[in-house]
C-alpha positions in Angstrom: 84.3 0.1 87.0 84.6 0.9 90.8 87.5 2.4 92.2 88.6 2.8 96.0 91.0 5.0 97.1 92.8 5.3 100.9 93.2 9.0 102.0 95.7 10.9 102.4 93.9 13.9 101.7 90.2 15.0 100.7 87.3 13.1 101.4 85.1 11.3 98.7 81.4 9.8 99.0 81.5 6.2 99.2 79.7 4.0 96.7 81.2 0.6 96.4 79.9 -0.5 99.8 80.8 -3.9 100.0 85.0 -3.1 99.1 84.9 -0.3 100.9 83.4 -1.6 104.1 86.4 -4.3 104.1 88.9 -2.1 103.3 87.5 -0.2 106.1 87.5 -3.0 108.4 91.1 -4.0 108.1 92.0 -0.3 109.0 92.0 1.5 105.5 90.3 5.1 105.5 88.4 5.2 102.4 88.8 8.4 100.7 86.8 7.6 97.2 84.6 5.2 95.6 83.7 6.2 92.1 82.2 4.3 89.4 84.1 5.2 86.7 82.9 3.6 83.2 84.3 1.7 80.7 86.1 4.5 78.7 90.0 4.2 79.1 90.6 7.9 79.3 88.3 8.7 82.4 89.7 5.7 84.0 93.5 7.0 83.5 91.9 10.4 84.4 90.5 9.1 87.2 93.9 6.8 88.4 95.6 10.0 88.0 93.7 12.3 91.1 93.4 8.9 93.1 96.9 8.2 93.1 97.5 11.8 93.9 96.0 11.4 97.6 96.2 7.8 98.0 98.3 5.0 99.1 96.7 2.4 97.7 94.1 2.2 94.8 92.2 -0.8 94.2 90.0 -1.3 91.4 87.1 -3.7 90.5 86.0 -4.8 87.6 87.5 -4.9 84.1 90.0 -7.0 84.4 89.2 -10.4 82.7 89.7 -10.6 79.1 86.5 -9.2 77.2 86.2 -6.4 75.0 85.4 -3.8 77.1 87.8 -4.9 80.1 89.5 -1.6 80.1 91.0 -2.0 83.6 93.3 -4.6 82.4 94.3 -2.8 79.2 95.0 0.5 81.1 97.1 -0.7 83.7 99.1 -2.6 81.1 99.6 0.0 79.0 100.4 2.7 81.6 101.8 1.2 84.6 103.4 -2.5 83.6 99.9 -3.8 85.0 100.6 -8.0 85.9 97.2 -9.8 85.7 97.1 -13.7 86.4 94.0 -16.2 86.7 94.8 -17.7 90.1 93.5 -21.2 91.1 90.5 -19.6 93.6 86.5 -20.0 93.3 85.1 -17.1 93.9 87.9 -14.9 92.9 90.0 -16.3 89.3 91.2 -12.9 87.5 93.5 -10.7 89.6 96.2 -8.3 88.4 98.4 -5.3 90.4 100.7 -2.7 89.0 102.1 0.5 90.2 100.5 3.3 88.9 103.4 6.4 87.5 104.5 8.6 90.9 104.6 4.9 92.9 101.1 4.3 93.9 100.3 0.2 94.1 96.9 -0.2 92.2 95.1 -3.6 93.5 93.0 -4.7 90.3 90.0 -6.9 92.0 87.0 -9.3 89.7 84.2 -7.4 89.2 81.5 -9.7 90.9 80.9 -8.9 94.5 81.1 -12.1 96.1 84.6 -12.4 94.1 85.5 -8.7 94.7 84.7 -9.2 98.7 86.5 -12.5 99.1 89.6 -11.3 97.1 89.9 -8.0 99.1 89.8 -9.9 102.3 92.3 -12.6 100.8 94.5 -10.3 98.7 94.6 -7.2 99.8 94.2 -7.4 103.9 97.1 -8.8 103.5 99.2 -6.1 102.0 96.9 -3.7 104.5 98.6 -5.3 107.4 102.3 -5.0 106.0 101.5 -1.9 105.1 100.9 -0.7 108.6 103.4 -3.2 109.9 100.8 -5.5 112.0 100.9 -9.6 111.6 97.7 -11.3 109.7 94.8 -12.2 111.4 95.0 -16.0 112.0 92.8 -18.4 110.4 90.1 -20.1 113.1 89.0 -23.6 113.4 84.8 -24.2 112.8 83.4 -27.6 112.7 80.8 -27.7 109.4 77.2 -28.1 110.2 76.4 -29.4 106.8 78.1 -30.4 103.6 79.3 -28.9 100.3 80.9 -29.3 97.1 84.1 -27.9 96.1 85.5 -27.3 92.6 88.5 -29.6 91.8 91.9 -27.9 91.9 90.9 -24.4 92.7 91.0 -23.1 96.5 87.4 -22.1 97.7 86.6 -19.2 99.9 82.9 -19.7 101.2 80.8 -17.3 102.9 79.3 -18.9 105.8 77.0 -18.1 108.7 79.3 -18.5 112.0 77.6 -19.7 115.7 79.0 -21.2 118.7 77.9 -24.0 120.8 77.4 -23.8 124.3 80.3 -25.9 125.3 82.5 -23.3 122.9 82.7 -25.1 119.8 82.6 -22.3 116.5 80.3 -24.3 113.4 79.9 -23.0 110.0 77.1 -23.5 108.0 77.3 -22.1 104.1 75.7 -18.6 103.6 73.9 -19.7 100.5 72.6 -23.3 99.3 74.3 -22.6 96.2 77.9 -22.2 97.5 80.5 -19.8 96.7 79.6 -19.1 93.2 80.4 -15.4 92.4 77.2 -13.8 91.6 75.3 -15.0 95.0 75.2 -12.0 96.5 72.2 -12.5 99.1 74.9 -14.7 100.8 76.9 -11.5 101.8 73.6 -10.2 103.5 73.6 -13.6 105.9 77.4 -14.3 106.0 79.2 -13.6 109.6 82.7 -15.5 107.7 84.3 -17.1 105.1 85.7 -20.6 105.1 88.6 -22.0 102.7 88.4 -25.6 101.2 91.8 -26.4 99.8 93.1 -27.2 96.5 92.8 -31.1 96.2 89.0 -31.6 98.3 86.2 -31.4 96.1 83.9 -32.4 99.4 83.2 -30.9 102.7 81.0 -33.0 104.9 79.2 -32.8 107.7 81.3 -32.3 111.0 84.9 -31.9 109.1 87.1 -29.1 110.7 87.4 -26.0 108.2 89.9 -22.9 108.6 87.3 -19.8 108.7 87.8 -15.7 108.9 85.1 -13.4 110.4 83.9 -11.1 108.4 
């Protein structure tokens, strides 16, 4: 299991690159990034000293429903962890608590696509309110070519961004295979993200699509 940590206090070496470097981006200062195991007393060990220096812990990994998910069963059994399968593709398990002394503990999937995605969906959010700044707005790209999208579930894309010479942003997915979970070449190409909602299960060529920069 990874675990990020924002400062308040000492400095730890970075190793989950990908949530750290979001958590980064939005304005976070990353203070730890440890991979912690599956063994439920390092990880209550280890929430313990993050929570000491941090205002915000989030976690990836170990929070679906299989036998060695021990993120899920820690946070529920120390700190009233919630944990819901929300209707998004990359991204379905998520959970939160607050961990004993009052530090919020994020709880992302472990996959890195769905771990990215969800930090910039989920937890930017509560970055901005945290530092009392409004979201970044959603832009408008025109989509180069076209995709499927899973029926019912909201779909976060990574894409490759470019703009016309007339000023027009287009999109143009990061991977041939989509926005499944486990593609994570797409993050090495991917400038954005764009969201398909709930009832398409198409995007086709030159449809307008809300997209993020990465």
């Amino acid at each position: 299991r990874d675990g990020s940590a924002l400062k308040r206090g000492q400095i730890y070496e970075s190793n989950s690159v990908t949530v750290a470097g979001s958590l980064g981006r939005h304005g976070a200062l990353v203070g730890r990034a440890d991979l912690v195991g599956d063994s439920p007393e390092a990880l209550v060990a280890w929430l313990d000293a993050a929570a000491t220096d941090s205002d915000l812990v989030v976690l990836t990994g170990g929070a679906s429903v299989g036998a060695y998910d021990v993120v899920r069963d820690v946070l529920s059994e120390h700190a009233h962890g919630v944990f819901r399968h929300v209707r998004v593709q990359p991204g379905k398990p998520q959970g939160w608590a607050v961990w004993p002394g009052g530090t919020p503990v994020v709880s992302l999937p472990g996959n890195p696509v769905s771990a990215l995605l969800s930090c910039e969906v989920f937890v930017a959010p509560l970055l901005d309110t945290m530092l009392g700044r409004p979201p970044r707005p959603w832009l408008t790209a025109v989509a180069q070519s076209g995709w499927s999208s899973p029926a019912g579930r909201r779909q976060l894309v990574p894409v490759r961004l470019s703009t016309s010479t007339d000023g027009v942003l287009f999109a143009a997915p990061a991977h041939a295979l989509g926005s499944g979970s486990h593609l994570v070449s797409a993050l090495a190409v991917a400038d954005g993200y764009a969201m398909v909602p709930e009832d398409a299960t198409e995007v086709v060529p030159g449809e307008r699509v809300p997209v993020r920069f990465l």
